[in-house]
Biopython code that builds the backbone (N, CA, C, O; Angstrom):
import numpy as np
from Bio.PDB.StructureBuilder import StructureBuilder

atoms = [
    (1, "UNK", "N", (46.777, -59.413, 12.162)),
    (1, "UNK", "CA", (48.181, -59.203, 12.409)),
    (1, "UNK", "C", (48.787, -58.490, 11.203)),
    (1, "UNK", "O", (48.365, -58.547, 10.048)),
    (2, "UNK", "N", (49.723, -57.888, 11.600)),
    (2, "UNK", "CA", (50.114, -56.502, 10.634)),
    (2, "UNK", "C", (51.638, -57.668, 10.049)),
    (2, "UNK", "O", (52.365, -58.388, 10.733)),
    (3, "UNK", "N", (51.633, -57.426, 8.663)),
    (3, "UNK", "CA", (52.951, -58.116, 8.342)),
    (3, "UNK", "C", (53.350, -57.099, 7.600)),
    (3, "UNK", "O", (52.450, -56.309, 7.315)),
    (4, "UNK", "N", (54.900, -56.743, 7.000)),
    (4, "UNK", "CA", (55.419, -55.981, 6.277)),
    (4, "UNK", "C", (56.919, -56.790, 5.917)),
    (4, "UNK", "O", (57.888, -57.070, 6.623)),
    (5, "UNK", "N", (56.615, -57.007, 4.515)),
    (5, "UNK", "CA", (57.870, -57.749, 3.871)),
    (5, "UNK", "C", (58.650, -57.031, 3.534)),
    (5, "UNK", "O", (58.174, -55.970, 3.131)),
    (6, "UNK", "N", (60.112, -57.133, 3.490)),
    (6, "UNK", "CA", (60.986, -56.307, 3.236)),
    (6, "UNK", "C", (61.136, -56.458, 1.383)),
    (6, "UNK", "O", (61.102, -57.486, 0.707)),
    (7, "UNK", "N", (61.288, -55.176, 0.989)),
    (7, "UNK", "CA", (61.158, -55.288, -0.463)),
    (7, "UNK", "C", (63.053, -55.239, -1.096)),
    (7, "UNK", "O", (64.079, -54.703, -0.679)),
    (8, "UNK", "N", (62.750, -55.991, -2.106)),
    (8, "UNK", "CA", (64.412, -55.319, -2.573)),
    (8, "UNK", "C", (64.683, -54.240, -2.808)),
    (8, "UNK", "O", (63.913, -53.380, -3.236)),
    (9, "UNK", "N", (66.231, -54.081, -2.473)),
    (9, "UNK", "CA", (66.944, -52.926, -2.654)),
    (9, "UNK", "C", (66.079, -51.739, -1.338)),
    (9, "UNK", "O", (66.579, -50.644, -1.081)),
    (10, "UNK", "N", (65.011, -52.142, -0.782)),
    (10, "UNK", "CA", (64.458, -51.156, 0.560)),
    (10, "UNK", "C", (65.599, -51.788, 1.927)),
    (10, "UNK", "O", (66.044, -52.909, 2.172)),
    (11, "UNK", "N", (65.735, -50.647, 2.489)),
    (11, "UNK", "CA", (66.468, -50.293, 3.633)),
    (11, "UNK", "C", (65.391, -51.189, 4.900)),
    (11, "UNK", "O", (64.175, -51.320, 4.767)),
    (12, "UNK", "N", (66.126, -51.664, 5.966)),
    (12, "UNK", "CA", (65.197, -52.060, 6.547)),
    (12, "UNK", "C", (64.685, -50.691, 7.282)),
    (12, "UNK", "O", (63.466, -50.858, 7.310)),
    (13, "UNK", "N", (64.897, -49.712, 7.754)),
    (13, "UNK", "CA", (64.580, -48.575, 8.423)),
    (13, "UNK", "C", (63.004, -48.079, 7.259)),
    (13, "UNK", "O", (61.894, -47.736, 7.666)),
    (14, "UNK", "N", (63.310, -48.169, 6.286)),
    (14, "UNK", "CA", (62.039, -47.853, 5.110)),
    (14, "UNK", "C", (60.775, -48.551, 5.628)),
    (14, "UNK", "O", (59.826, -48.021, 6.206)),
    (15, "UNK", "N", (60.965, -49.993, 5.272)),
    (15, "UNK", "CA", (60.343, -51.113, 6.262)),
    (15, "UNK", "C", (59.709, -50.968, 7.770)),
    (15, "UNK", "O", (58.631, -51.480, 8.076)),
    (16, "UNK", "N", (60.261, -50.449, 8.380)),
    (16, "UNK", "CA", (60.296, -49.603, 9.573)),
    (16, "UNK", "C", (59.297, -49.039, 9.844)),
    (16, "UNK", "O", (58.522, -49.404, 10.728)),
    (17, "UNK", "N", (59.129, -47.857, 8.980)),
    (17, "UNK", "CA", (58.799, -46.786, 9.023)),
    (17, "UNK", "C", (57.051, -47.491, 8.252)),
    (17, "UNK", "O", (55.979, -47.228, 8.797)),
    (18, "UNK", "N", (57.133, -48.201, 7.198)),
    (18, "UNK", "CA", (55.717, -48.838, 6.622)),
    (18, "UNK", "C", (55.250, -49.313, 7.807)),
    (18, "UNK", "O", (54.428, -48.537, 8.294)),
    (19, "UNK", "N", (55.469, -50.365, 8.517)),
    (19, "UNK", "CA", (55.005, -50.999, 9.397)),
    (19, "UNK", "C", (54.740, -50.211, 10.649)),
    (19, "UNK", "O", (53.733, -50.429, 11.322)),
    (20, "UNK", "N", (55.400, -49.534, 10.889)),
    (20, "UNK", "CA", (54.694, -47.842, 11.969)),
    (20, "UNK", "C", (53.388, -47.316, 11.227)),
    (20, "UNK", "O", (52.241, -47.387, 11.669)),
    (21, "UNK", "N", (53.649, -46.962, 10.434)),
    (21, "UNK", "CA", (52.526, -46.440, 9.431)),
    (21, "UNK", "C", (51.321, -47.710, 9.238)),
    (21, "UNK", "O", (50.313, -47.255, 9.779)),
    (22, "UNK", "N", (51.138, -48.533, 8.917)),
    (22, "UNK", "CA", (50.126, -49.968, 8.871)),
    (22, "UNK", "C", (49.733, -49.742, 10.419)),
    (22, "UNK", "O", (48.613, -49.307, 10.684)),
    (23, "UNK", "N", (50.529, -49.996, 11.296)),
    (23, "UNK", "CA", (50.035, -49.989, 12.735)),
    (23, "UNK", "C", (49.368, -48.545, 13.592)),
    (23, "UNK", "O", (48.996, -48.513, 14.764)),
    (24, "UNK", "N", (49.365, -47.572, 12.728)),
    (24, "UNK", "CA", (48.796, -46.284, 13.270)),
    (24, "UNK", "C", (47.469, -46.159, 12.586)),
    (24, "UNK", "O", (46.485, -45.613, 13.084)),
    (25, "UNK", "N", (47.550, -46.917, 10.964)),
    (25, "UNK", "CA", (46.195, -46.640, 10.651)),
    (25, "UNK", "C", (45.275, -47.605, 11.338)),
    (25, "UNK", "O", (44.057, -47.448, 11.428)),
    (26, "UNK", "N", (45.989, -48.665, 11.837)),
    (26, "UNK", "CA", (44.700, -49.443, 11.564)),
    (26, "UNK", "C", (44.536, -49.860, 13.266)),
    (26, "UNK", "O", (44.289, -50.999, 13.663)),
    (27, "UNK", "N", (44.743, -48.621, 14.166)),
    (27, "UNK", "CA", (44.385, -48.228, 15.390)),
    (27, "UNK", "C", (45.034, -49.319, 16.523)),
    (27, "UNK", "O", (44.693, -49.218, 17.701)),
    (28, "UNK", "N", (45.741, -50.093, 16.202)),
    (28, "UNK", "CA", (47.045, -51.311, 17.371)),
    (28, "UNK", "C", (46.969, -50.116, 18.561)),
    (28, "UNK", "O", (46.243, -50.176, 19.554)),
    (29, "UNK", "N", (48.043, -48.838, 18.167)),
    (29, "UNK", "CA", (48.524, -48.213, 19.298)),
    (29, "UNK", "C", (47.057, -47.800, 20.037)),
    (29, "UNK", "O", (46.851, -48.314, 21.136)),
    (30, "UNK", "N", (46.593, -47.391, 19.786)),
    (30, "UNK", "CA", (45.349, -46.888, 20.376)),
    (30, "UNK", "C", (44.815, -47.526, 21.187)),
    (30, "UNK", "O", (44.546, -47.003, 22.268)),
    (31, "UNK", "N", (44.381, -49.316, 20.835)),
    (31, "UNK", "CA", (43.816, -50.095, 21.310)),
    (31, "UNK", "C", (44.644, -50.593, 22.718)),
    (31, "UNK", "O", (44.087, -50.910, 23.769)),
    (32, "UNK", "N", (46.679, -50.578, 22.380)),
    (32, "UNK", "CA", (46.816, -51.002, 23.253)),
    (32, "UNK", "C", (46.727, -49.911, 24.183)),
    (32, "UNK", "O", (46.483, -50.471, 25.252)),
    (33, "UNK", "N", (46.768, -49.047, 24.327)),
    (33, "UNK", "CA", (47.110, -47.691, 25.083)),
    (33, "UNK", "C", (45.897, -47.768, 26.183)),
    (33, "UNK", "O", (45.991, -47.286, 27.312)),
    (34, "UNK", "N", (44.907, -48.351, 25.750)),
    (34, "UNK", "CA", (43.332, -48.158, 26.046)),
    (34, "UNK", "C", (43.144, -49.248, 27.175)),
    (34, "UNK", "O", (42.296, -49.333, 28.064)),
    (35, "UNK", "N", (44.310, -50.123, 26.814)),
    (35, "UNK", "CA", (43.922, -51.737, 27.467)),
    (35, "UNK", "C", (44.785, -51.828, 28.444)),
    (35, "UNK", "O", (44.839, -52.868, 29.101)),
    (36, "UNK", "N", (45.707, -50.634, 28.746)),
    (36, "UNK", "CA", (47.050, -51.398, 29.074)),
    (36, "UNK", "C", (46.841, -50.849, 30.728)),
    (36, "UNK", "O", (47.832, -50.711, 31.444)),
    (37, "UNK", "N", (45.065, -50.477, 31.376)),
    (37, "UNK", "CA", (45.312, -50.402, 32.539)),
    (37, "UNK", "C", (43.746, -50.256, 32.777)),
    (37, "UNK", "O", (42.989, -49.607, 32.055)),
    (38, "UNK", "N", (43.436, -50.880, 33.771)),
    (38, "UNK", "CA", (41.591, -50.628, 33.988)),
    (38, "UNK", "C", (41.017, -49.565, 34.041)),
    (38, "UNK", "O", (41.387, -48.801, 34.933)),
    (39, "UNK", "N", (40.000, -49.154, 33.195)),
    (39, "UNK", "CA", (38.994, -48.129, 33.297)),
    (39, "UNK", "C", (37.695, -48.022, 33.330)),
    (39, "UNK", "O", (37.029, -48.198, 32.310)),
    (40, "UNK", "N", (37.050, -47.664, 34.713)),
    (40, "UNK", "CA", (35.595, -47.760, 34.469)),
    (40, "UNK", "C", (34.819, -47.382, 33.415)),
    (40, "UNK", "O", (35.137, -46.560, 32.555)),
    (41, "UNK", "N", (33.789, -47.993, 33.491)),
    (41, "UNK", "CA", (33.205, -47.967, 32.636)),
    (41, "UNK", "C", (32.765, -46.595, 32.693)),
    (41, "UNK", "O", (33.240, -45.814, 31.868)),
    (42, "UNK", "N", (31.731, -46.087, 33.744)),
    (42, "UNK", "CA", (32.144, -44.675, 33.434)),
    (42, "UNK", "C", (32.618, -43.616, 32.861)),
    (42, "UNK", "O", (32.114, -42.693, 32.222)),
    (43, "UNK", "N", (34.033, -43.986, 33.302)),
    (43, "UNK", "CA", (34.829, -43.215, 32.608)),
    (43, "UNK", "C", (34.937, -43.599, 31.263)),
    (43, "UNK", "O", (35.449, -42.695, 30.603)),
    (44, "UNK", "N", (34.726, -44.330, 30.778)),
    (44, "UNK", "CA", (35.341, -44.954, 29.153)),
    (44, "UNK", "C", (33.906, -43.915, 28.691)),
    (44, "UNK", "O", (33.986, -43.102, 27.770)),
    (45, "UNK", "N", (32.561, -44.138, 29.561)),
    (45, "UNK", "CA", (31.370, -43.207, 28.248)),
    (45, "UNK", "C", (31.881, -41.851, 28.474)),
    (45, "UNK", "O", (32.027, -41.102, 27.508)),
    (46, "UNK", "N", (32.164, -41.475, 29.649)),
    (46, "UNK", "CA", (32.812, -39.793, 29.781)),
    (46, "UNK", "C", (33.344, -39.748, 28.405)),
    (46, "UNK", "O", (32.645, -39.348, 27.475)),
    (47, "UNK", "N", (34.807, -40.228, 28.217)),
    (47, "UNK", "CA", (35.491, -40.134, 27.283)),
    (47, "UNK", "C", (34.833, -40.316, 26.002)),
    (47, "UNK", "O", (35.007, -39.507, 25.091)),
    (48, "UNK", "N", (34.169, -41.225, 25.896)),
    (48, "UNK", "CA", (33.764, -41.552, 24.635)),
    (48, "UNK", "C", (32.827, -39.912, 24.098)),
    (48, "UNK", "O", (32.853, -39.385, 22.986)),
    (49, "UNK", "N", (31.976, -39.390, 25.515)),
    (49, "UNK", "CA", (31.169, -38.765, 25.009)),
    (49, "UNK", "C", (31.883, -37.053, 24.964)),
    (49, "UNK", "O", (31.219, -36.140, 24.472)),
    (50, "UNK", "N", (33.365, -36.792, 25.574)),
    (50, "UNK", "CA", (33.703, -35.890, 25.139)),
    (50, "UNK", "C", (34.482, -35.734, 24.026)),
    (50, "UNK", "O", (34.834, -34.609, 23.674)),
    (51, "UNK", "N", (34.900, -37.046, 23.232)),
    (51, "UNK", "CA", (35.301, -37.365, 21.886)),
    (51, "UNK", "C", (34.110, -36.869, 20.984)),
    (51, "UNK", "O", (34.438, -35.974, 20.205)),
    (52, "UNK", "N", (32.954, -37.219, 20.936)),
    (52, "UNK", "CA", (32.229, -37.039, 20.360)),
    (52, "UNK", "C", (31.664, -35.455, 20.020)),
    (52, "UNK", "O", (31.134, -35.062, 18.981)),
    (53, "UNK", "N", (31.892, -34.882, 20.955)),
    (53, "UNK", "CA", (31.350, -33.271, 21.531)),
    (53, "UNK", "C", (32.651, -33.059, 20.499)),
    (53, "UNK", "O", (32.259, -32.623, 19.416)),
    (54, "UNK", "N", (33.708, -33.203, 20.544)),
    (54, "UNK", "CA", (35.063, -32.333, 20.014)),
    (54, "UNK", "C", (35.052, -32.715, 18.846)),
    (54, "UNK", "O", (35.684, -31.919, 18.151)),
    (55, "UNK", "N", (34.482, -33.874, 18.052)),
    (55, "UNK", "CA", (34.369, -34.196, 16.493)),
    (55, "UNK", "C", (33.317, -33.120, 16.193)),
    (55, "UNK", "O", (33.575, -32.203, 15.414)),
    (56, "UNK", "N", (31.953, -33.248, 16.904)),
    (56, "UNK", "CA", (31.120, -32.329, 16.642)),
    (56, "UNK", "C", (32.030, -30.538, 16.707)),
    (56, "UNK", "O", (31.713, -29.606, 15.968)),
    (57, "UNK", "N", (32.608, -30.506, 17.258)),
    (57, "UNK", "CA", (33.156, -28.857, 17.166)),
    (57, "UNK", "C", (33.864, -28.842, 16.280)),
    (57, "UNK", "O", (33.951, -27.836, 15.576)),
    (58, "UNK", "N", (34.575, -29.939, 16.047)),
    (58, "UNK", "CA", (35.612, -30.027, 14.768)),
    (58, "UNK", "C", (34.939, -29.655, 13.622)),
    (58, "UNK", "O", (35.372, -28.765, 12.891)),
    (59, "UNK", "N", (34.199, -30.092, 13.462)),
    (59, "UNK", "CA", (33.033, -30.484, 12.324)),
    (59, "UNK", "C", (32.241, -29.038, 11.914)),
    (59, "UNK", "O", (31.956, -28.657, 10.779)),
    (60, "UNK", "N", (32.015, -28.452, 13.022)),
    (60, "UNK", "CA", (31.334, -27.149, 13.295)),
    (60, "UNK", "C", (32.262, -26.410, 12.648)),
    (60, "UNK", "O", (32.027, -25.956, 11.528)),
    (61, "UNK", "N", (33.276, -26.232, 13.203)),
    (61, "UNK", "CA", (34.422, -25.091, 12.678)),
    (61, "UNK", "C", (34.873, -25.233, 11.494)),
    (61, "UNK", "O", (35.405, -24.224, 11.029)),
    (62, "UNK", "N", (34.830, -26.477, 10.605)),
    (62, "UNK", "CA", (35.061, -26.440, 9.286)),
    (62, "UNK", "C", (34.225, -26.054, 8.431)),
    (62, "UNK", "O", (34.598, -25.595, 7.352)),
    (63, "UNK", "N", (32.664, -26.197, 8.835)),
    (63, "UNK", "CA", (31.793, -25.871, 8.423)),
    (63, "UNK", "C", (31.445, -24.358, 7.716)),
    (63, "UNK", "O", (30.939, -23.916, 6.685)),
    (64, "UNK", "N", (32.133, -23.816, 9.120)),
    (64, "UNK", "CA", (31.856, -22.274, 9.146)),
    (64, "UNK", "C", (32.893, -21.458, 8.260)),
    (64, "UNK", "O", (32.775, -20.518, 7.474)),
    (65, "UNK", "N", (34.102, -22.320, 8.787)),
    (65, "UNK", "CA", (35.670, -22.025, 7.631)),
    (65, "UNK", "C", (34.932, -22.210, 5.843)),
    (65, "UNK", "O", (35.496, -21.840, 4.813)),
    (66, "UNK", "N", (34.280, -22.528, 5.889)),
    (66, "UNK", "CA", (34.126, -23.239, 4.080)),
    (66, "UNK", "C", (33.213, -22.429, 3.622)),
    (66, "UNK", "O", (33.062, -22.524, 2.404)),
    (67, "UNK", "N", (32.277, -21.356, 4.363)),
    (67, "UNK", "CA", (31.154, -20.804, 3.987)),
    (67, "UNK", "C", (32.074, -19.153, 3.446)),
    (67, "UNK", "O", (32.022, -18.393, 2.480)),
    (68, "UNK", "N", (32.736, -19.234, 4.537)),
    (68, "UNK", "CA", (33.508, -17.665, 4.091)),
    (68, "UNK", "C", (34.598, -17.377, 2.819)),
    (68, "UNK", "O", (35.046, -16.245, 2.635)),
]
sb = StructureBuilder()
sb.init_structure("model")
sb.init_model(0)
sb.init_chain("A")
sb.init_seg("    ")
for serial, (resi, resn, name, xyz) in enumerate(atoms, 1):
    if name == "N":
        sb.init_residue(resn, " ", resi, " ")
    sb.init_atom(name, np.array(xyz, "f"), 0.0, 1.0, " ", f" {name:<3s}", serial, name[0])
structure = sb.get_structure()
């Protein structure tokens, strides 16, 4: 569970904004986004395995960017 104490003299909107930030790194939205309606299984390796293909291209294209 994500906690975020309000610090002195911080705005609660500051606060806000940490605790958005804590909850994006450490993947909440993602997870709920993922959960929040049934998906075959199927489909979850589809996905998983065209995530994987697009890190690999990601990966590729930086590769090639860094040589030139």
């Amino acid at each position: 569970m994500i906690k975020v104490q309000v610090r002195p003299n911080e705005s609660l909107e500051a606060a806000i904004r940490r605790f958005k930030r804590q909850c994006n790194y450490s993947g909440i939205f993602k997870i709920a986004k993922a959960n929040s309606f049934y998906e075959k299984p199927k489909t979850t390796r589809r996905l998983a395995k065209l995530e994987r293909i697009r890190t690999i291209r990601r990966a590729e294209r930086m590769r090639r960017r860094a040589r030139f």
